[in-house]
BAKOLDREN-588237 format. One line per 5 residues: number of its first residue (from 0); their letters; for each residue x, y, z of C-alpha. Coordinates in Angstrom, 2 decimals. Layout:
REM BAKOLDREN-588237
NUM	a	X,Y,Z; ... $
//
This chain:
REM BAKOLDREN-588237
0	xxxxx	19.66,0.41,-42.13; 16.48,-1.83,-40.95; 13.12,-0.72,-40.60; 10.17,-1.61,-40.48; 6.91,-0.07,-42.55 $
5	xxxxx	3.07,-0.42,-42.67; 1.35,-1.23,-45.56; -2.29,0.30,-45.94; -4.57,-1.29,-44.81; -3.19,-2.21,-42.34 $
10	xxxxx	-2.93,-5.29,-40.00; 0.38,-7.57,-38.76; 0.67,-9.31,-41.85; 0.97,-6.09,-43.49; 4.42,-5.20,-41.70 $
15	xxxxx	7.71,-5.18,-43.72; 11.11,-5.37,-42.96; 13.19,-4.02,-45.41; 16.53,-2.05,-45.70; 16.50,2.00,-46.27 $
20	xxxxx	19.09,4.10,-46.84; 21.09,5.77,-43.13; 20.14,9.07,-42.61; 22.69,11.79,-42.97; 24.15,14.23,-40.96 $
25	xxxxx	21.99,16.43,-38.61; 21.10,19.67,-39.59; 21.20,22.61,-36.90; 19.26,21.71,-33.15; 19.44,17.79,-34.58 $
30	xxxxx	20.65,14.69,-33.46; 21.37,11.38,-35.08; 20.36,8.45,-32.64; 21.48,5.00,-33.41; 17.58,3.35,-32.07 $
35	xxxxx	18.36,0.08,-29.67; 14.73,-0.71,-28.38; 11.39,0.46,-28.58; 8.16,-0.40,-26.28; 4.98,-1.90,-27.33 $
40	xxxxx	1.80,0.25,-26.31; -1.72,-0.61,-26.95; -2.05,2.61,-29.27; 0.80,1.56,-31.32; -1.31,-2.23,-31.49 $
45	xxxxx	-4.05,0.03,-32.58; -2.22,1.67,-35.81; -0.50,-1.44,-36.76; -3.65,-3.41,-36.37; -5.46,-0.82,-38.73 $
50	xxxxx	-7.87,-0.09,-35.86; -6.62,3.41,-36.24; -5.47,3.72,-40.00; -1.81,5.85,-40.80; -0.37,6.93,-43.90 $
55	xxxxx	1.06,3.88,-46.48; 4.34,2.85,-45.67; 4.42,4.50,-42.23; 7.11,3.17,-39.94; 5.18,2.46,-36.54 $
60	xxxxx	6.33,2.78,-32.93; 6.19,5.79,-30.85; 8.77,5.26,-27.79; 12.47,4.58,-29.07; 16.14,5.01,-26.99 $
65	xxxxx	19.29,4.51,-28.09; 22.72,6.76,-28.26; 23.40,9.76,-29.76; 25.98,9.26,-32.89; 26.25,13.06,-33.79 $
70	xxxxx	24.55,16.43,-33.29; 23.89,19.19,-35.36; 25.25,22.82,-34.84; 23.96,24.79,-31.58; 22.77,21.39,-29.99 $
75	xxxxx	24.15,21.89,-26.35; 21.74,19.10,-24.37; 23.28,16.33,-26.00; 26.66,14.84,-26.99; 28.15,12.45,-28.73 $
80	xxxxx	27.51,8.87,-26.69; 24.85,9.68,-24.69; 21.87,7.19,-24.30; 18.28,8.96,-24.86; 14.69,8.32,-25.16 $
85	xxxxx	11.87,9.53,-27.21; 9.43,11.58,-26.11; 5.56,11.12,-27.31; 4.53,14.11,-27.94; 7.46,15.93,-29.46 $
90	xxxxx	6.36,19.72,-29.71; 4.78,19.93,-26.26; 7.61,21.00,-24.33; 6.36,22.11,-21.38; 2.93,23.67,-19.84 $
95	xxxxx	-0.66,22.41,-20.11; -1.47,20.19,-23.15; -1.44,22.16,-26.43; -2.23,18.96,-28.28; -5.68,16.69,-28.53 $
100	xxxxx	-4.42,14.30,-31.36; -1.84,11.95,-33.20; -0.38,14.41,-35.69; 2.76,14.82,-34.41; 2.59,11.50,-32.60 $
105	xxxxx	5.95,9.18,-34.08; 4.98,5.80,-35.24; 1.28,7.33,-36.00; 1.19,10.88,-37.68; 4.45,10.96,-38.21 $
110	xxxxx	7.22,8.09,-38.62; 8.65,6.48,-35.63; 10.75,4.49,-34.58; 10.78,1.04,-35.67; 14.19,1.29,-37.54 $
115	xxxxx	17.67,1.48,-36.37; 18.39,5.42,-37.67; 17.16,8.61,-36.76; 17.37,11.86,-37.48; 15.35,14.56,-35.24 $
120	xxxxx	15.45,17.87,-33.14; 17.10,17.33,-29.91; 13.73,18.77,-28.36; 12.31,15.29,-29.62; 14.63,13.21,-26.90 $
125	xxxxx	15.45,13.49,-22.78; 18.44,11.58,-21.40; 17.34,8.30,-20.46; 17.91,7.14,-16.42; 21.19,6.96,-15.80 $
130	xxxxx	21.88,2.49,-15.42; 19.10,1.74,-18.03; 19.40,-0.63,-20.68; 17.57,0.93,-23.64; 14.85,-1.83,-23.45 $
135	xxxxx	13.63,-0.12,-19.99; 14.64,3.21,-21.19; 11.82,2.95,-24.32; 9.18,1.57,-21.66; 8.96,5.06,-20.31 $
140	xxxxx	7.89,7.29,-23.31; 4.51,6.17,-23.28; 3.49,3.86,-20.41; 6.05,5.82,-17.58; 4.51,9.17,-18.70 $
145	xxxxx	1.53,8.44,-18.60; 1.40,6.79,-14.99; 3.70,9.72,-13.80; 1.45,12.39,-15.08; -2.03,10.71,-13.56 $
150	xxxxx	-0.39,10.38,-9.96; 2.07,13.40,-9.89; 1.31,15.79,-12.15; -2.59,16.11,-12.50; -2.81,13.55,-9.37 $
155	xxxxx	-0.48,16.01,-7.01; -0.39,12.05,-4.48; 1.40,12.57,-1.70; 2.76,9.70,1.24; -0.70,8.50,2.99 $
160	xxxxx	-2.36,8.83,-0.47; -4.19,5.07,-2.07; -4.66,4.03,-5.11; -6.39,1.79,-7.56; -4.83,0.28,-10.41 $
165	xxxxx	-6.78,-2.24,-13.22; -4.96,-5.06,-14.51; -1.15,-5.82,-15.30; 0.12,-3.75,-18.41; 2.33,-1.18,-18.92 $
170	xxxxx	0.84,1.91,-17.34; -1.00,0.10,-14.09; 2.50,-1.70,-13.51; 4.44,1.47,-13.71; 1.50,3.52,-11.21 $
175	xxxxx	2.09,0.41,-8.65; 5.91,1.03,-8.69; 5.42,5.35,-8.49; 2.88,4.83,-6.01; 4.36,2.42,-3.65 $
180	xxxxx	7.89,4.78,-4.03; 5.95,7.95,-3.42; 4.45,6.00,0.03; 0.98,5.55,-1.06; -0.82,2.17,-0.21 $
185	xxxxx	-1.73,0.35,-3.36; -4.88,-2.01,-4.49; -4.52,-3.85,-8.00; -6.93,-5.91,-9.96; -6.68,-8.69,-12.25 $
190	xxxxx	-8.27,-11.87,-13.32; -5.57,-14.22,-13.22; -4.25,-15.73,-9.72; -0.73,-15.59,-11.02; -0.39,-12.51,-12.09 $
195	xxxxx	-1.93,-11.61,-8.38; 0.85,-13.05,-7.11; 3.26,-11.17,-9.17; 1.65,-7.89,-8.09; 1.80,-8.83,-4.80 $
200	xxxxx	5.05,-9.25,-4.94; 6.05,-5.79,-6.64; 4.28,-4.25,-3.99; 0.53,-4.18,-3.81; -0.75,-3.52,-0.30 $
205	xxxxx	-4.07,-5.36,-1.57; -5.42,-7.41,-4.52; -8.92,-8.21,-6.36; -9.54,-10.75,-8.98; -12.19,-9.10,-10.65 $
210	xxxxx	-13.49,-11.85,-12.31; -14.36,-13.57,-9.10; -15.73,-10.23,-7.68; -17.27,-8.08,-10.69; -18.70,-5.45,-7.81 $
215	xxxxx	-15.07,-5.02,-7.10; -15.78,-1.18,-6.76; -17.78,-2.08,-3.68; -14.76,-4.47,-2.47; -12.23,-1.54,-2.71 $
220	xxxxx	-14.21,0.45,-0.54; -14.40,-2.10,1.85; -10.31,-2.60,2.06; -10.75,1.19,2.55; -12.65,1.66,5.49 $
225	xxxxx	-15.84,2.88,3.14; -13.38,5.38,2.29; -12.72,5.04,-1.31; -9.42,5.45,-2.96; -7.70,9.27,-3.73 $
230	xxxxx	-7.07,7.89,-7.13; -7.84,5.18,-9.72; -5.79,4.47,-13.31; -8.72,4.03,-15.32; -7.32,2.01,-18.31 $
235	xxxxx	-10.43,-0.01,-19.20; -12.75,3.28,-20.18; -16.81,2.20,-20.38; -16.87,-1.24,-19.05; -15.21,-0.84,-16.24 $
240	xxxxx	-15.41,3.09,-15.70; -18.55,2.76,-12.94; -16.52,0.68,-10.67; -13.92,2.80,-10.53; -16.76,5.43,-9.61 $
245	xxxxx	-17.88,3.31,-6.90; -14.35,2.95,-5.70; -13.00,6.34,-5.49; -13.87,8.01,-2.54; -15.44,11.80,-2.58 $
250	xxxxx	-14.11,14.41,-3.96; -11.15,12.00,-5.63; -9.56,11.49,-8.83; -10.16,9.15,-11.84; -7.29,9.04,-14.63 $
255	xxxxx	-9.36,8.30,-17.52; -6.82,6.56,-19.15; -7.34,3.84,-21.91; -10.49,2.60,-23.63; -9.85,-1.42,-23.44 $
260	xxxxx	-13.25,-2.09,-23.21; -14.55,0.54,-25.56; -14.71,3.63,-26.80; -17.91,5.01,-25.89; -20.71,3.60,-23.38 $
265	xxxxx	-22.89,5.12,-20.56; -21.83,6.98,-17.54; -23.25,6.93,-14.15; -23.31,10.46,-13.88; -25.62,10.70,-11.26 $
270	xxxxx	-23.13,8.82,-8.98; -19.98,10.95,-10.33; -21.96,13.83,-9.29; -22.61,12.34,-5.96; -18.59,11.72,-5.47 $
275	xxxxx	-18.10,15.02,-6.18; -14.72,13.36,-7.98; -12.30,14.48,-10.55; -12.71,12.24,-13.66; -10.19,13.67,-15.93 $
280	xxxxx	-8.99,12.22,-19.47; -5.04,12.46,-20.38; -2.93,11.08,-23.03; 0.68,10.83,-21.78; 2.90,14.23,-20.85 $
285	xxxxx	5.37,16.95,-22.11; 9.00,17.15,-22.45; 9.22,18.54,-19.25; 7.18,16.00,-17.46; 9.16,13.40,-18.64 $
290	xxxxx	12.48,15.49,-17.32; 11.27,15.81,-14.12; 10.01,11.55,-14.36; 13.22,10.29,-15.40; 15.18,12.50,-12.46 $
295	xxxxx	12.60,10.87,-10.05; 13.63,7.50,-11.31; 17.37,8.11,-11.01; 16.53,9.24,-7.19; 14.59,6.15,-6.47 $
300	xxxxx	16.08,3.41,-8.22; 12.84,2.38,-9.83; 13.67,-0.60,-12.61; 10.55,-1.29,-15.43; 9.15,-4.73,-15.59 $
305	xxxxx	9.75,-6.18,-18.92; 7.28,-9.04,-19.89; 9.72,-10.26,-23.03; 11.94,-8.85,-25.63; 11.85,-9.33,-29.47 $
310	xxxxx	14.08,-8.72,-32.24; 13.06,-5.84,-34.92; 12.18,-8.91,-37.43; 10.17,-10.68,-35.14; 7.90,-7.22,-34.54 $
315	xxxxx	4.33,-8.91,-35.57; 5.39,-11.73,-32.94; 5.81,-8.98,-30.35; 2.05,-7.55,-31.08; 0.85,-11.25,-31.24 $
320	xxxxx	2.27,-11.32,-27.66; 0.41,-8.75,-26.80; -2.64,-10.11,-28.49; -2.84,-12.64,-26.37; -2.52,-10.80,-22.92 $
325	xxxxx	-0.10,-13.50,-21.15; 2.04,-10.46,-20.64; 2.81,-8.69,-17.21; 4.51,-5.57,-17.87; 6.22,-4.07,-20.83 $
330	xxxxx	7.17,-5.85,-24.07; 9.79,-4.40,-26.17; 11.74,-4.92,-28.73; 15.55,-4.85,-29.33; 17.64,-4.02,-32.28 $
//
């Protein structure tokens, strides 16, 4: 079969595509999965990039989908044929998070799914939407998760609700499409006119370019009456975390997300205080979580936006993509 592995170091030149021997058959509560697609995610960008280093020879990617090709004795969730997708973390099934690092993360602690084979426990997979291709199935491991658990799960939004999403990747793009399906009104930020247009067009009630209006904190509560929004994605982490204090209204919540512009930097506490808000960090959800996400999908009709598509081979050209943030949405890659 084809995969792909990480040399150490680290860094795009140092992926290789090679062939590996097929797995075998799965052992008891295992399935094989034939792997069509996989999702790129900024954390994967950061283990293939070296930012954060993995074992030599590590095969990278951490959301993969694809069909089940045979399961293992006492399996009863899964049959032959049916089309699944990874989960991130695979041994949090279900309550609060028992987990505060990559370990048992695929494509980072463990090996993932940048190769055409795999076998795993069926706890490690949910049934993808029923209608998906596997491209938009593997956008939801990571980036659907994560946007469902900040507005549903630890969120709790409800019709009436707004919301603040930064910029045009995966998890703000998914949060516009949950939010605007579970009725809330919707204001999105970006820096390019075009991709303005684009989220206006997927729903945004109201857009910022934040490069034309840095206090854009202040211009959200404007569009909100002086309100403030019940919740803000907060993908951007230091730079942009005290606007999204200045935006959310009292007593709301902040989804500390992603750390684009950082990983450490100050905090206007003194004004968090004041807001009396929620700022709460999360890294994606549980087994369950995602369950309960994909049957909310099937219900709605919700489809992922998919930026572009790349072949297994071309897998540095994906992340180069994504290098150069010209993307809107997801980009995945097909195999």
């Amino acid at each position: 079969m084809k995969v792909v592995t990480l040399k150490a170091p680290g860094g795009l030149d140092h992926l290789e595509v090679h062939e590996q021997p097929a797995p075998g058959e799965p052992g008891p509560g295992e399935i094989r999965v034939r792997i069509h697609a996989s999702s790129l995610n900024y954390h994967d960008y950061g283990v293939v990039s070296g930012a954060m280093p993995t074992e030599d020879g590590r095969i990278p990617m951490s959301d993969g989908a694809g069909v089940v090709e045979a399961v293992g004795e006492g399996v009863e969730a899964f049959a032959v044929g049916d089309r699944v997708v990874s989960g991130f973390f695979p041994t949090w099934q279900t309550g609060p998070a028992p987990v505060g690092d990559f370990t048992t993360v695929p494509g980072d602690g463990v090996d993932g799914y940048a190769r055409e084979q795999v076998v795993r426990p069926a706890g490690w997979f949910t049934h993808a939407p029923a209608g998906y291709s596997h491209a938009e199935a593997a956008t939801l491991t990571t980036a659907g998760l994560t946007a469902w658990r900040a507005l549903v799960v630890d969120g709790h939004i409800k019709p009436g609700d707004s919301v603040l999403v930064l910029g045009t990747g995966g998890v703000s793009i998914f949060a516009l499409q949950f939010a605007r399906q579970l009725g809330a009104t919707v204001i999105a930020t970006s820096s390019s006119d075009e991709k303005i247009a684009r989220l206006k067009e997927l729903g945004a009630d109201h857009t910022i370019n934040y490069k034309a209006e840095p206090e854009w904190g202040r211009r959200v509560k404007e569009l909100t009456g002086g309100r403030g929004v019940d919740h803000v994605i907060e993908v951007g982490g230091p730079g942009t975390l005290p606007q999204s204090i200045e935006a959310v209204r009292i007593g709301g919540h902040i989804a500390l997300i992603g750390v684009l512009t950082g990983r450490g930097g100050e905090v206007p506490t003194a004004k968090l205080m004041a807001k009396q808000a929620s700022l709460k960090g999360l890294i994606v959800g549980s087994h369950q979580d995602q369950v309960e996400m994909v049957r909310a999908i099937e219900a709605c009709g919700l489809r992922p936006v998919i930026d572009r598509s790349f072949g297994l081979d071309e897998i540095a050209d994906a992340f180069r993509h994504q290098e150069s943030q010209r993307h809107f949405g997801k980009i995945c890659l097909e195999y």
